[in-house]
C-alpha positions in Angstrom: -38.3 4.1 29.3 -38.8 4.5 25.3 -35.0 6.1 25.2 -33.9 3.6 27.2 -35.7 0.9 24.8 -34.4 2.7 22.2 -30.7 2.9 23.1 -31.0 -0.7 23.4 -31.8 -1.4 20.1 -29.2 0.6 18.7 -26.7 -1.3 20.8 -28.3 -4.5 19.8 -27.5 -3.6 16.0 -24.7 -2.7 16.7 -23.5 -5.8 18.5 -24.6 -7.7 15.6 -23.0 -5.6 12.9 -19.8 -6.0 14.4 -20.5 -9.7 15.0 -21.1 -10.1 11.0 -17.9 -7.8 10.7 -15.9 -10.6 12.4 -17.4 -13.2 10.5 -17.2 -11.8 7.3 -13.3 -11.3 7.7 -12.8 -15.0 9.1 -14.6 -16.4 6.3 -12.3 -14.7 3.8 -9.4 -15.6 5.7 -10.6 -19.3 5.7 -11.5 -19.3 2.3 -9.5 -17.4 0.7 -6.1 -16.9 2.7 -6.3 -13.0 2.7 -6.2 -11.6 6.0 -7.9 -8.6 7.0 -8.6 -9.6 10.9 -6.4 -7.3 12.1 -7.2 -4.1 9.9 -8.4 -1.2 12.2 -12.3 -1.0 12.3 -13.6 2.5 11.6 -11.9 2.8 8.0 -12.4 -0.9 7.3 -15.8 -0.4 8.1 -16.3 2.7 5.9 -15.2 0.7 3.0 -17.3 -2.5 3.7 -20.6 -0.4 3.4 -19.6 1.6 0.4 -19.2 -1.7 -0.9 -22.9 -2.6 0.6 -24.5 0.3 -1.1 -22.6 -0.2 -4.1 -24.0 -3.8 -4.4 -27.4 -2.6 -3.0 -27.3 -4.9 -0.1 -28.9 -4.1 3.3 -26.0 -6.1 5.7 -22.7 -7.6 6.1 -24.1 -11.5 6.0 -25.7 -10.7 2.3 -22.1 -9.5 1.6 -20.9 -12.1 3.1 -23.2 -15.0 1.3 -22.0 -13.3 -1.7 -18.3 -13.6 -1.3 -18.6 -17.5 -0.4 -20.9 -18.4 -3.4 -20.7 -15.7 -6.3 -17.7 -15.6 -8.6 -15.9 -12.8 -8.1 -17.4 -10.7 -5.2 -15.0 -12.0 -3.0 -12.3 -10.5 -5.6 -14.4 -7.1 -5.7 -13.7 -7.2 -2.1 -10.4 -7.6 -1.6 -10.3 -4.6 -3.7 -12.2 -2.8 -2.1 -10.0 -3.4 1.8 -7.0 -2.8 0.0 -4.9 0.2 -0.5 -6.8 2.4 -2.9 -5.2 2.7 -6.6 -3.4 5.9 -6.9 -2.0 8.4 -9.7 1.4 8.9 -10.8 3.2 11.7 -8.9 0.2 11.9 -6.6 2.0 13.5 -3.5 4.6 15.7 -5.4 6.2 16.4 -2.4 6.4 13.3 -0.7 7.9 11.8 -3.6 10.4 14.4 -3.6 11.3 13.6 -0.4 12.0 10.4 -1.4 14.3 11.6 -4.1 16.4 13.0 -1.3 16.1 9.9 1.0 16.6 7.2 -1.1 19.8 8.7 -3.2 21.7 9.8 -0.5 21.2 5.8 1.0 21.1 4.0 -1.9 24.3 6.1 -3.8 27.1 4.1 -1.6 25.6 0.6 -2.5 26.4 -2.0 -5.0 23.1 -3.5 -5.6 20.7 -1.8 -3.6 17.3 -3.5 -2.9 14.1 -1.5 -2.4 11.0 -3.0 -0.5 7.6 -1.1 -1.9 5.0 -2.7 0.8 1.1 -3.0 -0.5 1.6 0.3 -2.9 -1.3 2.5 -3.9 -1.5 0.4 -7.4 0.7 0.5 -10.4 1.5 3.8 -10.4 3.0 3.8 -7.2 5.6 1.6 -8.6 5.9 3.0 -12.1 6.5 6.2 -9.9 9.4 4.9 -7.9 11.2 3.6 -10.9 11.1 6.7 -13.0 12.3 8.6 -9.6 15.5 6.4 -9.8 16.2 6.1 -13.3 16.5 10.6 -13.0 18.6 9.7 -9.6 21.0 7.0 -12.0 20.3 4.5 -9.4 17.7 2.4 -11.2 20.0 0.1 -13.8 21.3 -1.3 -10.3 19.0 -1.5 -8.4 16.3 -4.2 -7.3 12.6 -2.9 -6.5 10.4 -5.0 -4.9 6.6 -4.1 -5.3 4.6 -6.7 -2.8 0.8 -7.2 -2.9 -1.4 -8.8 0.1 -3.3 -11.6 -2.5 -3.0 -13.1 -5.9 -5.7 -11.6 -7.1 -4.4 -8.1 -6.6 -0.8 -9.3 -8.1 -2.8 -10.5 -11.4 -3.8 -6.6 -11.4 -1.3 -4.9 -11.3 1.0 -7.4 -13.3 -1.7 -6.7 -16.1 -2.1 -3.0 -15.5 -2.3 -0.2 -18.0 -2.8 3.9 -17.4 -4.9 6.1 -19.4 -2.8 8.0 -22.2 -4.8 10.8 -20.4 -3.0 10.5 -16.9 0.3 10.9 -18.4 -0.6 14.6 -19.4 -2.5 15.4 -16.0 0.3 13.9 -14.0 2.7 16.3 -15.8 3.0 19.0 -13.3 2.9 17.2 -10.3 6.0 14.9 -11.8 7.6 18.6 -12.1 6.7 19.5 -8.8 8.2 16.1 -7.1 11.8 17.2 -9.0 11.5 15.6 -12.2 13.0 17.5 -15.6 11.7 16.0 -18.8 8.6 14.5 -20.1 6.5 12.0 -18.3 5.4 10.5 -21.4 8.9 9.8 -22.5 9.0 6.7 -20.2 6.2 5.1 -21.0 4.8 2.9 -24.6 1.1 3.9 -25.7 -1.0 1.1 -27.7 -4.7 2.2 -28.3 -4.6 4.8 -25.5 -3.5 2.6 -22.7 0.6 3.7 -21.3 2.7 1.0 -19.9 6.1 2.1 -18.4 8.9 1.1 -20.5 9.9 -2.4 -20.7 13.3 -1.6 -19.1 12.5 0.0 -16.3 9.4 -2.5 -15.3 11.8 -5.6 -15.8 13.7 -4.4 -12.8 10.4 -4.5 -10.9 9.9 -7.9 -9.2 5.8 -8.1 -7.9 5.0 -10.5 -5.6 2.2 -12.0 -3.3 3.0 -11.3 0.3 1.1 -10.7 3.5 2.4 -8.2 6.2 -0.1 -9.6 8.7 1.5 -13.1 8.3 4.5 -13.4 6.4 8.0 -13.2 7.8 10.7 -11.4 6.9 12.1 -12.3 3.3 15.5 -10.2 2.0 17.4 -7.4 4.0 16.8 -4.2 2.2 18.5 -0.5 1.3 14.6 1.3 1.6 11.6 0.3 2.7 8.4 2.2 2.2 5.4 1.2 3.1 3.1 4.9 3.5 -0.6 4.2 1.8 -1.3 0.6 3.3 -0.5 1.8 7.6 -3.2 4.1 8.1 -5.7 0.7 7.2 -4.1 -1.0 10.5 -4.9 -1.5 13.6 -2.9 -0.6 16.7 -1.4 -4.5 17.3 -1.3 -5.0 13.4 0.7 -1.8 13.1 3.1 -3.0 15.8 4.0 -6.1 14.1 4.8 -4.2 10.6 7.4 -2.5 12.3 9.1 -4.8 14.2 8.8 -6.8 10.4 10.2 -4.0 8.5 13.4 -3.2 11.2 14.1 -7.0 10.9 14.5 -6.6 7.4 15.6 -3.0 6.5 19.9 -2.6 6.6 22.3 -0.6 8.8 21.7 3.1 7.3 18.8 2.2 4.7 15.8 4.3 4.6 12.4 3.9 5.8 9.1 5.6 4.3 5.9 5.8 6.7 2.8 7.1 7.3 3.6 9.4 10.4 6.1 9.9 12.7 7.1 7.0 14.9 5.9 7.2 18.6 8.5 6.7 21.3 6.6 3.2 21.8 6.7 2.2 18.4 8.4 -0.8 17.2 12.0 -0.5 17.0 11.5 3.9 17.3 14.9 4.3 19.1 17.0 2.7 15.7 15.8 5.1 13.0 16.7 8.9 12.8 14.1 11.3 11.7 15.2 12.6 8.0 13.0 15.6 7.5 11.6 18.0 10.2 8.5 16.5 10.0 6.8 13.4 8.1 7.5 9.3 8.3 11.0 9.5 6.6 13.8 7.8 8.7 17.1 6.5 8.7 17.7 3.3 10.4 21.1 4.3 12.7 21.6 0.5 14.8 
């Protein structure tokens, strides 16, 4: 009987967790107009208690009384559920994959337009654009970096690296194909680097939501690898019917994993690489 009591209880809390899980994501959506409703549970949940012990709260509804009144708690969560900010050159040989992919697509076009989908922070970006200014394809070509809330495109619109990563991210930029010296594209005032003003005007950030938004521009590549893992299964679903309505005959597009045969749209891509998320979209 005391197991049975005891398996109760545990139930019981976790009933209510969950509860205050859904409540806490409404309330941000109706407050603030960021949507996370539809973000799978397990990692979302992970993060929302590393926030909790960061903040030294005991539940979800302190969390939550503290996003609705204090200034900028909801902000320090919105963080927190979103992609987390990555290093330049992080996955040498992803990105070197996408060397390959994207200059074999993006070669025959006039004015290519790239679609980089919630990134994994600046660098992602910065990445990207020093991959095709070595490829020749940058001075032509559009890159759109999109973020899920204004408060996120203030960040990275703002953003700086440490001097220090340039020098650290040396050999993994070597590893992903590139030839010269990192720091060569980037200005350094008081320790901070900032990519070079030419290649980050050809960067156009935006605030745009994949759970909501529709499709906005047909585009040459779409990549979209850090911010899929976060969703769940009917969330996922609807990304990639949203990215095949707006990714071009032949363009190139960068996931997570592998498409399932049940995936959205899995019978109009071809698999690129023997293994991997890289496909080519063939009708």
């Amino acid at each position: 009987m005391g197991e049975l009591s005891a398996w109760s209880g545990f139930a019981a809390a976790q009933a209510t967790e969950e509860l205050e899980i859904e409540l806490l994501l409404e309330a941000v959506y109706q407050r603030f107009g960021v949507d996370f409703r539809g973000y799978a549970r397990p990692r979302l949940r992970d993060k929302l208690f590393a926030l909790l012990r960061a903040r030294k709260l005991a539940t979800i509804s302190s969390l939550q009384e503290r996003v609705l009144h204090e200034a900028g708690v909801a902000h320090e969560l919105v963080r927190t559920l979103a992609v987390p900010q990555a290093e330049l050159f992080d996955l040498p040989e992803d990105t070197r994959r996408l060397r390959t992919a994207l200059g074999d697509s993006l070669r025959p076009t006039a004015l290519p337009k790239v679609w980089l989908a919630e990134p994994a922070g600046v660098a992602e970006a910065w990445t990207l654009a020093i991959l095709l200014a070595e490829e020749k394809l940058y001075g032509r070509t559009e890159v759109f970096a999109t973020v899920a809330s204004d408060e996120l495109l203030f960040d990275v619109r703002n953003a700086s690296l440490p001097v220090a990563q340039l020098t650290q991210s040396q050999a993994q930029y070597q590893a992903s194909g590139g030839v010269g010296r990192l720091s060569d594209y980037f200005e350094i005032t008081n320790g901070e680097a900032r990519l070079l003003p030419r290649l980050r005007e050809r960067i156009t950030w935006a605030q745009y939501s994949l759970v909501t938004d529709a499709s906005f521009n047909e585009f040459h590549g779409i990549i979209c690898r850090r911010a899929l893992p976060d969703f769940g299964p009917l969330l996922r679903q609807r990304v990639l019917r949203l990215f095949r309505d707006s990714l071009s005959l032949f363009g190139v597009l960068g996931l997570d994993r592998e498409l399932a045969p049940t995936d959205a749209g899995a019978a109009d891509y071809q698999l690129l690489f023997g293994d991997g998320g890289w496909y080519k979209r063939v009708r």
